[in-house]
N, C-alpha and C positions, 0 to 999 in steps of 0.2 A: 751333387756332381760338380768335379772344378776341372779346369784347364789341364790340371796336373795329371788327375786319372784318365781323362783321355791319351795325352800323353803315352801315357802307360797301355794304356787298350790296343794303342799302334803300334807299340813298340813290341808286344806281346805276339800281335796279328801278323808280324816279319820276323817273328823267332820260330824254332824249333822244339823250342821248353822253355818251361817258366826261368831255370838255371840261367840259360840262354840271356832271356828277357831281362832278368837281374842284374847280369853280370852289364849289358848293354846301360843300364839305368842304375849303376853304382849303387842297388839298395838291396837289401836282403830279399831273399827268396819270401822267406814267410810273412817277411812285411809286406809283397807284391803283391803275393795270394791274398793274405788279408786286404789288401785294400781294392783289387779287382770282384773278392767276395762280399764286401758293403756297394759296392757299388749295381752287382748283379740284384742285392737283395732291395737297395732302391729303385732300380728300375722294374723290378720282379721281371726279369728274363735272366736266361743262362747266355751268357758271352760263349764261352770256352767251355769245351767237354776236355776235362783232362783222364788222360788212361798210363797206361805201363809204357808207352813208344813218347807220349808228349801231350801237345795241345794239339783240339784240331778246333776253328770258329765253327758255332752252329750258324744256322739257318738265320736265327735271328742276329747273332753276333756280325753276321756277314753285313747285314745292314748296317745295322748300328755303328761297323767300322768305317763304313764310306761316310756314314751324317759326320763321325767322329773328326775323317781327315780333313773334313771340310770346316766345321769349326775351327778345328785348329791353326788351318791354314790362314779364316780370315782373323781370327787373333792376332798371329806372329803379323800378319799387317797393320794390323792398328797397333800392335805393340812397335814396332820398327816404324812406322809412321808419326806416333805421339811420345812414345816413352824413349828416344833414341837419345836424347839430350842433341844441344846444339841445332845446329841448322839442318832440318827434314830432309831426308830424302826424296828424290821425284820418282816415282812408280809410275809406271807403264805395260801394259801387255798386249801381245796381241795373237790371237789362233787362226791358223791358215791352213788350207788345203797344202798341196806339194809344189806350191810355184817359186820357184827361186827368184822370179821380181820382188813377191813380197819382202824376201831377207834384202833385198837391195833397195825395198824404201824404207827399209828402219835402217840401214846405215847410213844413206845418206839424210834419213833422219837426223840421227845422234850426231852427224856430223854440225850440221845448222844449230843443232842446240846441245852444248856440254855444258850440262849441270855439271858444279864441283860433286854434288852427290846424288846418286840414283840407285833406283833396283827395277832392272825390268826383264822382261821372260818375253822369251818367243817362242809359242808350241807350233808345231809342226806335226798335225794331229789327224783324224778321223772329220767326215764330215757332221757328224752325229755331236759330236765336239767342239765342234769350233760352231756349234749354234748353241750349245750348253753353257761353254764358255762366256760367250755375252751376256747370253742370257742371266746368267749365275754373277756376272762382273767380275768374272775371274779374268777374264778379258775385255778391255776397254774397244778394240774391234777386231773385225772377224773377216776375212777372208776367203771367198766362197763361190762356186759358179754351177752353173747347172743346163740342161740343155733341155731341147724338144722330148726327150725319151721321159725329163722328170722335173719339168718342169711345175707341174702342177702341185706334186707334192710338197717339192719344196717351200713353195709361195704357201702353202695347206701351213707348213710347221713357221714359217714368219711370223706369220699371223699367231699362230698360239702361242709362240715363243715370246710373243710381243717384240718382234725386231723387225730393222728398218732396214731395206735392201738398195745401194746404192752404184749401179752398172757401170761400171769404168771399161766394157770394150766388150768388144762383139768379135768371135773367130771363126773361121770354116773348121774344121777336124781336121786333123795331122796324125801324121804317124811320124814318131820320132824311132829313126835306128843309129845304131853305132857307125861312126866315118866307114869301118870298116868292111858295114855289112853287104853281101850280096846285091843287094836293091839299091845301094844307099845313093847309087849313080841317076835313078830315075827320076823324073820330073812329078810324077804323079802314082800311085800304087791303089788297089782293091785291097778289100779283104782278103779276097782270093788267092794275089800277089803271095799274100801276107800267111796263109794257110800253114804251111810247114814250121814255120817258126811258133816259139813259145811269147803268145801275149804275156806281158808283165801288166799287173793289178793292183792295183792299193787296196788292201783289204780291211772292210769298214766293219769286218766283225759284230754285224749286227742282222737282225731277222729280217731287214730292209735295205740289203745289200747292195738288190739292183735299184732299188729307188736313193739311196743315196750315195750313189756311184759316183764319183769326182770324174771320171770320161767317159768321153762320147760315145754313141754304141752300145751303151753297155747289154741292152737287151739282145744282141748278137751272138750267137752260141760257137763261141770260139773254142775248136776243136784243142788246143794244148793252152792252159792258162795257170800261169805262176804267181802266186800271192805276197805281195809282202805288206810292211808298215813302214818300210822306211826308202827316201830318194838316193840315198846312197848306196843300198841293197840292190835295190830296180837299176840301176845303172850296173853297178859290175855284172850284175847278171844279163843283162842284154850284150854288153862285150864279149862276156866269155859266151855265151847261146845265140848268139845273132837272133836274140829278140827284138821283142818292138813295145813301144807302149804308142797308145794314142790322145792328143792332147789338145790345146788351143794353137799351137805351133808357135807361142808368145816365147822366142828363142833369148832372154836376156841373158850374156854370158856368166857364166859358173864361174866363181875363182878357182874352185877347185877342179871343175871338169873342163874346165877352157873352152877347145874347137872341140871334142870327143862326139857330138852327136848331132844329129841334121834333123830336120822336120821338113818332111813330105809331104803334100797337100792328099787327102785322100781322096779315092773316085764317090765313095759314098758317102754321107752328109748328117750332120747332126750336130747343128751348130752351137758351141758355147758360148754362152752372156758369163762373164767373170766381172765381178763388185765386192763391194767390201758391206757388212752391216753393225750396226748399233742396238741400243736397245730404244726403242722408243721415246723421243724426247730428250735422247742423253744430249748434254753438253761435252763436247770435246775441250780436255786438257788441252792446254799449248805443244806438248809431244805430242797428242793425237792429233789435232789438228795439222801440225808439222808434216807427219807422218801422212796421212790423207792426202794433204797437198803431193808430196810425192808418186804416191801411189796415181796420181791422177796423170802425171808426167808419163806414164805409162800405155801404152796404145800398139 
């Protein structure tokens, strides 16, 4: 099994047909087949069922493509890290819940320290993720908060996870609405208030939904609720719906949203601890530790 036919396995597993895949990978169709067909027969499983419409991954192919991308990915690291010729790149990552301070401590990050060369990523992910992510080292730190409703659990998957939980602030619950909305003039708001309107959600797309829920409340059965994965989604949609979501009320300005949204203290309570975590014992790079520091500036 080499670097290349993986390669090949992903690139296969985001086509339509083998044609497809070929065409993508400059190589002949039958030279494709043939070399995804030694490979099936080394591992003795079947990747790909092919029929008259295309390819579709099996059961086992479906695994085997996620170990795949992840290989590959820590490869193209160590290859862009040691094989790049010249002076290395600095890598950095970091996975976060949906808090716009965190994109505001890796900029003024990157500001205190320009490398001439770097490669660094910032996901803006699932909670389920950005404990994967350190876990995995696909991220150097993680971004993460949790409140009375799910607390326990959380601290449950630290600990398996083998990561280190480090609390940078403590919030009462907020509801953030649009300048706009109805409410937006009040000092303080209910659920109740808040009943008509559509809650906006981060959808963690997983079988532990309510437990690893990024806001407070979550175990509150909110009669209209809109799902999404992304902060840029959840906001035009609260514009245009005079939604709400509910959060730490940590209002650090948006470049791109400016003044557009207010945070309302709520009358009921479920307070968030928001921290960042590592993996047990990590040492922090000079960006992470940078980075850290910032994030501490934060309250």
């Amino acid at each position: 099994m080499t670097i290349l036919q993986l390669k090949y396995v992903i690139t296969i597993a985001n086509s339509s047909s083998m044609r497809e895949a070929a065409s993508k990978l400059y190589v002949s169709q039958p030279a494709l087949s043939a070399t995804i067909r030694e490979l099936e027969q080394e591992l003795n499983i079947k990747i790909f069922e092919r029929n008259n419409k295309g390819i579709n991954v099996t059961e086992q192919g479906r695994e085997f493509v996620n170990y795949a991308k992840q290989a590959v990915n820590q490869y193209e690291i160590i290859e862009d890290r040691y094989f790049s010729g010249g002076e290395r790149k600095k890598h950095f990552s970091v996975s976060m819940q949906h808090y716009v301070f965190g994109i505001h401590a890796f900029v003024n990050a990157l500001k205190k320290i320009d490398y001439p060369k770097y490669n660094y990523s910032v996901y803006e992910t699932r909670t389920e993720e950005v404990l994967s992510d350190v876990r995995k080292q696909k991220s150097e730190v993680g971004i993460i908060a949790y409140t009375k409703s799910n607390e326990a659990v959380i601290k449950k998957l630290f600990r398996e996870f083998n990561l280190e939980f480090f609390p940078l602030f403590h919030k009462e619950s907020c509801a953030y609405v649009w300048k706009e909305h109805p409410l937006a003039g009040e000092k303080e708001l209910s659920l109740e208030d808040l009943r008509e309107y559509p809650f906006l959600s981060f959808d963690q797309s997983s079988d532990s939904e309510f437990y690893l829920s990024e806001e407070p409340l979550s175990d509150y059965d909110f009669p209209k609720i809109i799902k999404s994965t992304d902060r840029a989604t959840s906001a035009e949609l609260m514009a245009a719906l005079n939604g709400y979501s509910i959060g730490t009320g940590a209002m650090t300005k948006s470049i791109s949203l400016k003044d557009e949204f207010l945070s309302i203290k709520l009358k009921e309570q479920d307070p968030v601890t928001v921290g960042y975590i590592l993996l047990k014992n990590h040492k922090l790079s000079e960006i992470g530790k940078t980075y850290v520091e910032e994030l501490k500036k934060i309250s």
